[in-house]
C-alpha positions in Angstrom: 0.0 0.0 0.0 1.1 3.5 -0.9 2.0 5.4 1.7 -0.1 8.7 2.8 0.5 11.6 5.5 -2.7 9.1 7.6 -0.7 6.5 6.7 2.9 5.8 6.1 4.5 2.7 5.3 6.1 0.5 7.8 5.2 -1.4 11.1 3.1 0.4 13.6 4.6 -0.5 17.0 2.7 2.1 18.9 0.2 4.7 19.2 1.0 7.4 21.4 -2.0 9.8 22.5 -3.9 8.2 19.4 -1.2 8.5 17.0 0.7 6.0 15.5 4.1 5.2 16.0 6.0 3.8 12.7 9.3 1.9 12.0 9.9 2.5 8.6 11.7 0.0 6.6 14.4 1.8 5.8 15.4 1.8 9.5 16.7 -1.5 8.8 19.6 0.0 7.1 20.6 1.8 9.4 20.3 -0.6 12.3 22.4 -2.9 10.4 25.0 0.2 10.0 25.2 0.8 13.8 25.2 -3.1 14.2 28.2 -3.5 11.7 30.1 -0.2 13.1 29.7 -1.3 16.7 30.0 -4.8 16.4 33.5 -5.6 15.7 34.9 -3.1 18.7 32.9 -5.3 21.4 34.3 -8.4 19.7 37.5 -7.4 20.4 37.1 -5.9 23.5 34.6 -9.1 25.1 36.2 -11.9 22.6 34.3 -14.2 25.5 31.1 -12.8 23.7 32.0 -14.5 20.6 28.6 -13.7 18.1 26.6 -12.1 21.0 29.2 -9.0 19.9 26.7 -8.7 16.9 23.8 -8.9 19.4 24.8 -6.1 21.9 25.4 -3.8 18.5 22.1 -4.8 18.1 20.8 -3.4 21.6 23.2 -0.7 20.1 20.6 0.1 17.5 17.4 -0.6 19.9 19.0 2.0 21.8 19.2 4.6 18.8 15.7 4.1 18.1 13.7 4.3 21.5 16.3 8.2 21.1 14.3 8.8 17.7 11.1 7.5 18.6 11.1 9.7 22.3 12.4 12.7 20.4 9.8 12.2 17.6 6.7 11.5 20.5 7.5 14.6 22.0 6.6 16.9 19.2 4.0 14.4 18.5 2.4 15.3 22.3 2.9 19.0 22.2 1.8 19.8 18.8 -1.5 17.9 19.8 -1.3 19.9 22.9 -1.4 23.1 21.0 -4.2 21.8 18.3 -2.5 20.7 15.4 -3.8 17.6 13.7 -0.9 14.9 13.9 -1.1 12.0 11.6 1.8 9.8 12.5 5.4 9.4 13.9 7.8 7.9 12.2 11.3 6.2 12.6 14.1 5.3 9.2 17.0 5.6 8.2 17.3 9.4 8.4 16.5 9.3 11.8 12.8 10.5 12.6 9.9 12.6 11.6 6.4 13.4 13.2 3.9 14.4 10.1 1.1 17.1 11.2 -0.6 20.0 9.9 0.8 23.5 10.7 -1.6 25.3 9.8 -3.4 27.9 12.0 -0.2 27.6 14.0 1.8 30.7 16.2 5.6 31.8 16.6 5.1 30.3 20.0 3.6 27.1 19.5 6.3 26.6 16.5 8.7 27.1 18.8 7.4 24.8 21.4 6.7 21.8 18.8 10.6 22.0 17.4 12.2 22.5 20.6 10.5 19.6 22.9 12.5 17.1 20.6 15.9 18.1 21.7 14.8 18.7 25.3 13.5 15.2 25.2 17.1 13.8 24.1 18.8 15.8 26.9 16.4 14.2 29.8 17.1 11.1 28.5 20.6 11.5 28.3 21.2 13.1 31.7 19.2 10.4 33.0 21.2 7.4 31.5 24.5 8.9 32.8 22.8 9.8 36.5 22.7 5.6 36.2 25.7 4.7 34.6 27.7 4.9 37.5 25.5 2.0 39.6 25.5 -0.3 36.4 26.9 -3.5 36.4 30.4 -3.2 34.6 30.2 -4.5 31.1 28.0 -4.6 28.4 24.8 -3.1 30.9 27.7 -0.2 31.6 28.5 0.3 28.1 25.2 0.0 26.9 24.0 3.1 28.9 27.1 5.1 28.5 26.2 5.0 24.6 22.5 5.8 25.3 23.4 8.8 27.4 26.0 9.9 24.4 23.5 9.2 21.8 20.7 11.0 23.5 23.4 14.3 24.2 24.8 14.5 20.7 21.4 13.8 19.0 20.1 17.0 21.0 22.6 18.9 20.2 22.8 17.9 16.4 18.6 19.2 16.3 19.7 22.2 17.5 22.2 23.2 15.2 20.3 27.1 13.6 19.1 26.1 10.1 16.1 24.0 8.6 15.2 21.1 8.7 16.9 20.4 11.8 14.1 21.3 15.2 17.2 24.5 15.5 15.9 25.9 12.2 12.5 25.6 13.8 13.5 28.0 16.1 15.0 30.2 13.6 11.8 30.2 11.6 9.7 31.2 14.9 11.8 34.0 15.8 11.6 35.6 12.8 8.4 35.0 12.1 7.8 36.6 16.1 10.1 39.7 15.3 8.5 40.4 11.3 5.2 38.9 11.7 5.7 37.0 8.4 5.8 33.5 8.1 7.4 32.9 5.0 10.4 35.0 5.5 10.5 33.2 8.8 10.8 29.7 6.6 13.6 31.3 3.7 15.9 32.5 6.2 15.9 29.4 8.5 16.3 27.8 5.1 19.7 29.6 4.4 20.5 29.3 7.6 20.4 25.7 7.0 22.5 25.8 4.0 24.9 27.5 5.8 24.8 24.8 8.3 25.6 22.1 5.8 28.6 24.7 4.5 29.9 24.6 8.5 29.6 20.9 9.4 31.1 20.3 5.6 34.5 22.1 7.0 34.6 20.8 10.3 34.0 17.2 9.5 36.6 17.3 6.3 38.0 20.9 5.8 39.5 21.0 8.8 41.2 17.6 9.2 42.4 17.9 5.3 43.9 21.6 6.5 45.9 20.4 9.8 47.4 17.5 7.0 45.2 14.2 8.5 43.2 12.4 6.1 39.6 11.5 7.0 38.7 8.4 6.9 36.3 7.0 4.4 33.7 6.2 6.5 33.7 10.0 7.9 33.7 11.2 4.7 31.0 9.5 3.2 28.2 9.6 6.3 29.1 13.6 6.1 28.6 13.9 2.3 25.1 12.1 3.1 23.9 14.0 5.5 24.6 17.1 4.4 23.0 16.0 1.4 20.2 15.4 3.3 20.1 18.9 5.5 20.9 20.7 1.8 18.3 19.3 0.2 16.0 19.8 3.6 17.0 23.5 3.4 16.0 23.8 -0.3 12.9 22.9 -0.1 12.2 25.3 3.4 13.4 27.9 1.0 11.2 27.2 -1.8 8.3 26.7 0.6 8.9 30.2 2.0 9.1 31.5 -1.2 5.4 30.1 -2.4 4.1 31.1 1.4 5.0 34.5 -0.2 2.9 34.5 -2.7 0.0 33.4 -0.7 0.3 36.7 1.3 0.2 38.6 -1.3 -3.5 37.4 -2.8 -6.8 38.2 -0.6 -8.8 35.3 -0.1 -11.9 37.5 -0.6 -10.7 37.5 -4.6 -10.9 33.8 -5.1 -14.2 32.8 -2.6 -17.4 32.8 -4.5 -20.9 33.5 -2.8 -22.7 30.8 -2.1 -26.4 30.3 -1.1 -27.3 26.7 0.6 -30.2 24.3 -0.6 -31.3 21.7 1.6 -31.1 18.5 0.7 -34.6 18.1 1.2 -35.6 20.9 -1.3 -37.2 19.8 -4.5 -35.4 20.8 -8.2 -38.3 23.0 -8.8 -36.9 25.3 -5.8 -33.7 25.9 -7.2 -32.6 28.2 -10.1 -28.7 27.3 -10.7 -28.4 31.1 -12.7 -29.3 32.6 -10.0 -27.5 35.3 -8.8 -27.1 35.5 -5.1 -25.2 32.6 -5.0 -23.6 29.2 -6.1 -26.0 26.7 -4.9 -24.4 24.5 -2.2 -26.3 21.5 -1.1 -26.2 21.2 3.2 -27.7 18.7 5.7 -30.5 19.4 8.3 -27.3 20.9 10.6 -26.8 23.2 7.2 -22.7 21.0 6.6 -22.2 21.5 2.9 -22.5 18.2 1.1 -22.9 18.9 -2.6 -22.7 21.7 -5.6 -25.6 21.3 -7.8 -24.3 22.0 -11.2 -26.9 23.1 -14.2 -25.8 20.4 -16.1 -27.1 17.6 -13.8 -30.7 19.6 -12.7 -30.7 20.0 -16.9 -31.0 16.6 -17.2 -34.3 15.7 -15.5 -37.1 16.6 -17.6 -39.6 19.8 -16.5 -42.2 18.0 -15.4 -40.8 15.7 -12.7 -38.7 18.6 -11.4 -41.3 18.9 -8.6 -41.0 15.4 -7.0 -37.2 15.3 -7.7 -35.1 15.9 -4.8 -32.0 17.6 -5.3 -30.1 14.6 -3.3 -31.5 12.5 -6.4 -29.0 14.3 -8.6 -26.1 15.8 -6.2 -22.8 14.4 -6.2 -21.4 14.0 -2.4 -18.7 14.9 -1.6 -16.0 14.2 1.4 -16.0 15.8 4.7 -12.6 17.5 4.1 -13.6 19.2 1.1 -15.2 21.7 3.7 -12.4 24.2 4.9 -13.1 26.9 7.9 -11.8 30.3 7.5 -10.8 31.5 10.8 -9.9 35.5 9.2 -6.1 35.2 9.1 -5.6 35.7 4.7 -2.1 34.1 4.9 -3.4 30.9 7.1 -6.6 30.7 4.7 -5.0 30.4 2.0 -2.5 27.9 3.2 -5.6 26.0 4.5 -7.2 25.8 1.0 -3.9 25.0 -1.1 -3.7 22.6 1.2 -7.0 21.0 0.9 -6.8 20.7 -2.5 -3.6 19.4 -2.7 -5.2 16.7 -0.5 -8.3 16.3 -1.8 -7.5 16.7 -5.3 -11.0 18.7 -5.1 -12.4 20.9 -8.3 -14.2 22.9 -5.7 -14.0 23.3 -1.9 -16.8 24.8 -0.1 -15.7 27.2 3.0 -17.4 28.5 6.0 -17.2 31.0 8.5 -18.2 30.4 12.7 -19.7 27.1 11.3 -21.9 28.8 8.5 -21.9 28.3 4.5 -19.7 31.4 3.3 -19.1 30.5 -0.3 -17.7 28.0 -3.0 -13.3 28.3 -4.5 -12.6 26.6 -7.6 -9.2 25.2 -7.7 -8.7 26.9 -11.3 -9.7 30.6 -10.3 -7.3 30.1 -7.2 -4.5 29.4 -9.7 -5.1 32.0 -11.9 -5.2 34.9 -9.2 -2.0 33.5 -8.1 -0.9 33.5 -11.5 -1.7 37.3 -11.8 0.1 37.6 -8.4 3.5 36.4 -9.6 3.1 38.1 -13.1 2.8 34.7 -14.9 0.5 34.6 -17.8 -3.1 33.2 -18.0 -3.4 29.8 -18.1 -5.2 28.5 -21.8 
């Protein structure tokens, strides 16, 4: 099965708060990297071990996960605290990610969600090494000193000041706080982020090639991939800032469409689809949009059983989410709607306001205001 933001691919382990926890396949890959790295050191230090070596790098790697997973259920937790939806938490072989929607979100709550992962690491860590001295010498010694490392450096690798990393978060919020835009919130944290990349780049390999050592292979490779990984990671924030710019810049007002609703009880007779006042919008007994009514489908039943039709007879339904509330914030509307379509793959999305039928957005007189926006010219 495909995966989705509901539902990603892997084994669900866990559900934490109602939302599910995920090992992704390509976790495997790196557990069998940590298993072949650490390994062969305990082998030579415990040779008593013999092939249980192999298994302790494998508690190695158990140990590396429950870091992501806790990390990852942290902002999991607080970004439900503050109202976000979250769909799921997820564990591979770039580490972790928790998948939720943003929107309608603050500088402050931003800030909360990115830096409870870190601070989660840090407990952890400070916890393992308060019990590292009373553990039993050996492999349940080693086993926490690694965890408590693991848990320090993986904190202080999220906090390093550039997207995606939870530090770029930060960056993001703050200015986002101090200009009261979002999106130039998002492009600086995502040059800050390539700027990381640029740093780590020269202090993983610049620096040893300068004082005249020669990285090893190993050191040189994991560093090309992740920087690969934050670089690309920092692209895309950019990009993302760029087209959250061009949101601001188009009133929601332009694209949103009066709408008038028709029960779904009312007859065909009862509704004139030229009329003026409004697209008609078909709603329950509780007045939730479920339908359009399009001329096309009330021209095809004949005039004189128009009075005994129902309009439910010729509506086509349509799902729950195609219903998007407008809260009054342009930018955060607008993200809400791109959004929706991009989920729904929706012709039309009906909006409301306090709970009540506002009006109808057509997903290709939204992309030609934002055409006009940029300057581009009109689709055929």
């Amino acid at each position: 099965m495909a995966a989705s933001p509901d539902r990603p691919s892997g084994l669900r382990v866990a559900s934490v708060g109602g939302v599910p926890v995920y090992v992704g396949s390509s976790w495997l890959i790196l557990a069998v990297v940590v298993i072949a790295l650490v390994g062969p050191g305990i082998a030579a230090d415990r040779p008593d071990l013999g092939a249980l070596a192999y298994g302790v790098g494998a508690l190695y790697a158990v140990g590396l996960l429950v870091a992501v997973l806790v990390h990852e259920a942290a902002h999991a937790v607080v970004a439900r605290g503050v109202g976000h939806r979250v769909h799921a938490v997820v564990a591979d072989i770039w580490g972790g990610h928790t998948t939720y929607d943003p929107s309608r979100g603050t500088p402050g709550s931003a800030a909360a969600i990115a830096v409870v992962g870190p601070l989660s690491n840090l407990v952890l860590g400070l916890l393992a090494w308060g019990v590292h001295p009373f553990a039993p010498e050996g492999v349940p010694s080693g086993l926490l000193g690694a965890f408590a490392f693991v848990n320090v450096l993986l904190a202080a690798f999220n906090l390093l000041p550039g997207l995606p990393l939870d530090g770029g978060q930060l960056v993001e919020a703050a200015v986002w706080r101090l200009t009261g835009s979002r999106p130039r919130g998002r492009v600086v944290a995502g040059w800050c982020g390539r700027a990381v990349v640029v740093v780590v780049v020269v202090w993983a390999i610049g620096l040893p090639l300068l004082s005249g050592a020669r990285p090893d292979l190993f050191r040189v490779v994991w560093t090309v991939l992740i920087c690969a990984f934050l670089w690309q990671g920092a692209t895309a924030a950019i990009a993302a800032g760029q087209s959250l710019g061009v949101l601001a810049r188009l009133d929601p007002a332009r694209v949103i469409r009066p709408a008038r609703a028709v029960s779904e009880r009312a007859v065909l007779a009862d509704v004139d689809p030229q009329a003026a006042h409004g697209v008609p919008v078909v709603v329950d007994a509780l007045g939730r949009p479920l339908a359009l009514l399009s001329a096309a489908a009330m021209d095809g039943v004949p005039e004189e059983l128009r009075e005994r039709t129902p309009v439910s007879a010729v509506m086509a339904r349509q799902p729950s989410e195609w219903v998007v509330p407008l809260e009054g914030d342009p930018e955060e509307d607008l993200i809400a709607l791109v959004r929706t379509f991009q989920d729904t793959r929706a012709s039309h999305l009906a909006v409301t306001r306090g709970g009540v039928l506002a009006g109808v957005v057509s997903v290709h007189e939204l992309g030609a205001a934002l055409d006009e926006v940029q300057g581009r010219p009109p689709r055929p």
